[in-house]
C-alpha positions in Angstrom: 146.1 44.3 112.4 142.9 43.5 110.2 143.0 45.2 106.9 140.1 46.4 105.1 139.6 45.3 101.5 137.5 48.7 99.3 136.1 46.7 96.4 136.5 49.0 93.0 134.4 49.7 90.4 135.6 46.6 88.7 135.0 44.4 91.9 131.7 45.3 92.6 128.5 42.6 91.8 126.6 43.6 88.3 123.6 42.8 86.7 123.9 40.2 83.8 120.0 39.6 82.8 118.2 38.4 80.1 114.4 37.6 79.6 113.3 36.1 76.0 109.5 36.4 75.5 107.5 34.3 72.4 104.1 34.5 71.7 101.8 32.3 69.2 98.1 33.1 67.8 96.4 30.0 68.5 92.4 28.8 68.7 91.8 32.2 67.7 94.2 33.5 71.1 97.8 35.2 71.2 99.3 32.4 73.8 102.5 32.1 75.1 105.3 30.0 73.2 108.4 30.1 74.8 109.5 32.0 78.5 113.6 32.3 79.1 114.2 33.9 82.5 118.2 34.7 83.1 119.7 36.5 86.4 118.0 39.8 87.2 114.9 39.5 84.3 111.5 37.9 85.3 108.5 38.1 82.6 105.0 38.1 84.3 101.8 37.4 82.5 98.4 38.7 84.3 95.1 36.9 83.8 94.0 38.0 80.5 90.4 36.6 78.5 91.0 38.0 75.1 94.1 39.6 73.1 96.5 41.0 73.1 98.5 39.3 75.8 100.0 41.3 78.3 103.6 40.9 80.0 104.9 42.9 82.6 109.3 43.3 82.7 110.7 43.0 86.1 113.9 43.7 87.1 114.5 42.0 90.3 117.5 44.1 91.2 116.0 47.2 92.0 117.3 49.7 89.3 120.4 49.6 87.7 124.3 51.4 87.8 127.3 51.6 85.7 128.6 48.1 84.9 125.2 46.1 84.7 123.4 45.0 81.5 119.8 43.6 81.0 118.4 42.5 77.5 114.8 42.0 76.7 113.9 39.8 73.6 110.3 39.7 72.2 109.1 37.7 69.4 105.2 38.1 68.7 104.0 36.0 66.1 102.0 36.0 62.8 98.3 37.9 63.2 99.4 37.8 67.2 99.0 40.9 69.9 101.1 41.4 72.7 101.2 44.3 75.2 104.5 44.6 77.8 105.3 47.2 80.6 107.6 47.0 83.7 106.6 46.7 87.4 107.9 50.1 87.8 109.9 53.0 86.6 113.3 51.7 86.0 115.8 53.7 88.0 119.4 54.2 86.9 121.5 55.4 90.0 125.0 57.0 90.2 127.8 55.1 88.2 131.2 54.1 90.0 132.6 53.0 87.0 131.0 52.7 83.8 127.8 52.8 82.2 124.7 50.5 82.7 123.1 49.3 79.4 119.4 47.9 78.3 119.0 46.1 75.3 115.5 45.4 73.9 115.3 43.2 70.3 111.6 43.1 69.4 110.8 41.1 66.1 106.7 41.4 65.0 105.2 39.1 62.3 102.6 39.6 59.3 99.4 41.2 60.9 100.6 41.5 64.4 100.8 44.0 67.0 103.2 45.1 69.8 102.5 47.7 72.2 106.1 48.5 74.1 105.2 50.7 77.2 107.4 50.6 79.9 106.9 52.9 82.7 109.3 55.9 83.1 112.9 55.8 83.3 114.4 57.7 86.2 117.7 59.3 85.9 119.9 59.8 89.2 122.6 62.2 89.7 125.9 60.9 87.7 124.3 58.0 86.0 125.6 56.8 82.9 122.8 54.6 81.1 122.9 53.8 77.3 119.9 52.3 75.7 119.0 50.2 72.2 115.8 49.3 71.0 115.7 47.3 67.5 112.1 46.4 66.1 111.6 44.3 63.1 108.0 44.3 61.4 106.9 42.1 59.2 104.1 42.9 56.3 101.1 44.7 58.0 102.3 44.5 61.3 101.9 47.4 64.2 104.1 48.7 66.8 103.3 51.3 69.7 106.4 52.6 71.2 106.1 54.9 74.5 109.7 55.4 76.2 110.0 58.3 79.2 112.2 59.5 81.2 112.6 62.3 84.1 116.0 63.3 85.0 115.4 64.0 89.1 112.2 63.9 90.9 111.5 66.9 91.9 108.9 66.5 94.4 111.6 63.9 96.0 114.0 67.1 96.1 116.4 65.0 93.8 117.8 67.1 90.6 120.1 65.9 88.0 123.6 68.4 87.5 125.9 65.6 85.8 124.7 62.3 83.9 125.3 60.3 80.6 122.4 59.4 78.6 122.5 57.8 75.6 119.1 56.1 73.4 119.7 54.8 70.1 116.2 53.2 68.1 116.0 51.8 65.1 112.9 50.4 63.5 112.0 48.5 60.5 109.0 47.4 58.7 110.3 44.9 55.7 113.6 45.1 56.0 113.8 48.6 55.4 114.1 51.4 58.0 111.0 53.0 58.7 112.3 55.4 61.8 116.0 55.8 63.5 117.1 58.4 66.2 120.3 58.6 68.4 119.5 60.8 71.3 122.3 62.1 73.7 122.4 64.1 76.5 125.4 64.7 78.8 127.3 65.7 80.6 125.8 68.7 81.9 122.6 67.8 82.1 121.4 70.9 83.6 123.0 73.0 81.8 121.1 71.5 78.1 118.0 70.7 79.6 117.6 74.2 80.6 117.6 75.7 76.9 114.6 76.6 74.9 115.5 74.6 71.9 115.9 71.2 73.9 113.7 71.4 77.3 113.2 74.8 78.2 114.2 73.6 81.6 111.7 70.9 81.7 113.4 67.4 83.2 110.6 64.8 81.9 110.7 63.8 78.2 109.1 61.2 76.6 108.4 59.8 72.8 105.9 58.2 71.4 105.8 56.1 68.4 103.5 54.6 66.4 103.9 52.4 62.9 101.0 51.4 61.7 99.2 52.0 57.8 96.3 54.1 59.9 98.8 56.2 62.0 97.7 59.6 60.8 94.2 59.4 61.1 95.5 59.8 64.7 97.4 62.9 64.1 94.8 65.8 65.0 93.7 63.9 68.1 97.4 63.8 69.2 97.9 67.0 68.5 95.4 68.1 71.0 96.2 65.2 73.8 99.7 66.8 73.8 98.8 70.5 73.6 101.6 73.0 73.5 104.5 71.1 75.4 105.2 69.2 72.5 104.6 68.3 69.2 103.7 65.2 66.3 103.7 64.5 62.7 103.2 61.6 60.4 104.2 60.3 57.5 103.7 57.7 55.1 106.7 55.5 54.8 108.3 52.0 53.6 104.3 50.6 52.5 103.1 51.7 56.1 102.7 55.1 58.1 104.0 56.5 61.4 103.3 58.9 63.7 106.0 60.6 65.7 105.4 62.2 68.9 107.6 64.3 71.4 106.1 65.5 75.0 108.2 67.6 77.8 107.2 68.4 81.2 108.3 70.3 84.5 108.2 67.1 86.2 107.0 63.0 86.1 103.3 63.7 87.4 102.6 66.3 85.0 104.5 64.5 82.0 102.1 61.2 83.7 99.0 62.6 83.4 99.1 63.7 79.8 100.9 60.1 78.5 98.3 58.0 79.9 95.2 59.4 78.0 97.6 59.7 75.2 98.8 55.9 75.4 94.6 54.9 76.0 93.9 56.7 72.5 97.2 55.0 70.6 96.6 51.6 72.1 93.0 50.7 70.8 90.6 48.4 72.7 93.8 47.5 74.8 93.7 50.7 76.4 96.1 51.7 79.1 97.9 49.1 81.0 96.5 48.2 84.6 100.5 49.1 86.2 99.7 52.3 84.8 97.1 53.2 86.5 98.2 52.2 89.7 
């Protein structure tokens, strides 16, 4: 009699990716330095004339579920300007056993600029998904941050009852900390996205940040990009400025079409990246 073998949780194939990205200002260009491609993680870099480079993530697997683990490194060089998104939204499916984990290490030298703008994160039905983002800025150097996410597509008839989320930042300019936030939402999903002081029943969330010494002569601009499902302030902080922004929305398509002008007026003559728009 043949026996058939169930693999567990612990049995199952995972995800074990790195990618390591390093860019150089050179002959008056941000040009690539160094490219490390592990497992799961491919870098991309589109035909660009003039800065900032762009780069777009890719993770070959398809999405990711409890057990795997990607890491993104970025290292962007003195007076240098790089600009990175993904393929496409990043899905986190229903865990079996554990919880899958992303990793992003972003370090920014003297005068240069990073613009992190993945597209939207998509959370499944009993997904467990913890993220870390660490950026280190150096004297007069810029970072754009955009992270999103939509628990359930909605027009896909998906909703999200039971998940684990977890998204820790922490950001630097200096050495010292210029902006840190744990954000946690789980188990019942539902259940907390459907108060008034947390989503109001909105599933699509998103935050926007911005260091830079001229981040709040953005402010009143934001303000009205964002309009009432949402909010921003700025501040002056650690010899720079930020500018903090929080947007909710019934679902991705609505939350979509408010980021991208929003992203086009925060990025500068980089604009909104081409993936984007697609």
């Amino acid at each position: 009699m043949l026996m058939r073998h169930v693999e567990t949780a612990e049995e199952l194939q995972r995800v074990a990716a790195r990618g390591r990205l390093s860019v150089r200002k050179r002959s008056g260009r941000t040009r690539l330095a160094e490219l490390y491609q592990e497992g799961a993680a491919k870098i991309r870099m589109p035909a660009t004339s003039a800065d900032p480079l762009e780069a777009v993530l890719i993770n070959t697997a398809g999405g990711l579920t409890g057990g795997d683990r990607i890491a993104w490194e970025v290292e962007i060089g003195q007076n240098a300007s790089a600009s990175l998104t993904t393929q496409a939204c990043e899905k986190v499916y229903r865990s079996a056993g554990g919880h899958a984990e992303t990793n992003c290490v972003m370090t920014v030298g003297a005068g240069a600029r990073l613009a992190w703008l993945p597209q939207e994160t998509i959370v499944f039905d009993r997904a467990a998904f913890r993220r870390r983002i660490d950026i280190d800025l150096a004297d007069g150097a810029e970072a754009l941050v955009v992270e999103a996410t939509i628990f359930g597509r909605r027009a896909m008839g998906e909703a999200v009852d039971q998940a684990e989320f977890r998204d820790r930042w922490r950001v630097r300019h200096e050495g010292k900390l210029v902006h840190a936030e744990d954000f946690a939402i789980g188990p019942d999903v539902a259940a907390m996205l459907a108060r008034s002081a947390v989503g109001g029943g909105s599933i699509a969330l998103a935050t926007v940040l911005l260091v830079s010494g001229q981040a709040s002569m953005h402010l009143d601009a934001v303000r009205a990009a964002i309009g009432e499902r949402g909010g921003a302030s700025s501040w002056q902080v650690a010899g720079s400025g930020k500018l903090l922004a929080r947007l909710y929305d019934e679902d991705g398509y609505s939350l979509r079409k408010r980021l991208m002008p929003l992203i086009g007026l925060l990025n500068g003559k980089a604009g909104l990246p081409k993936l984007w728009s697609l």
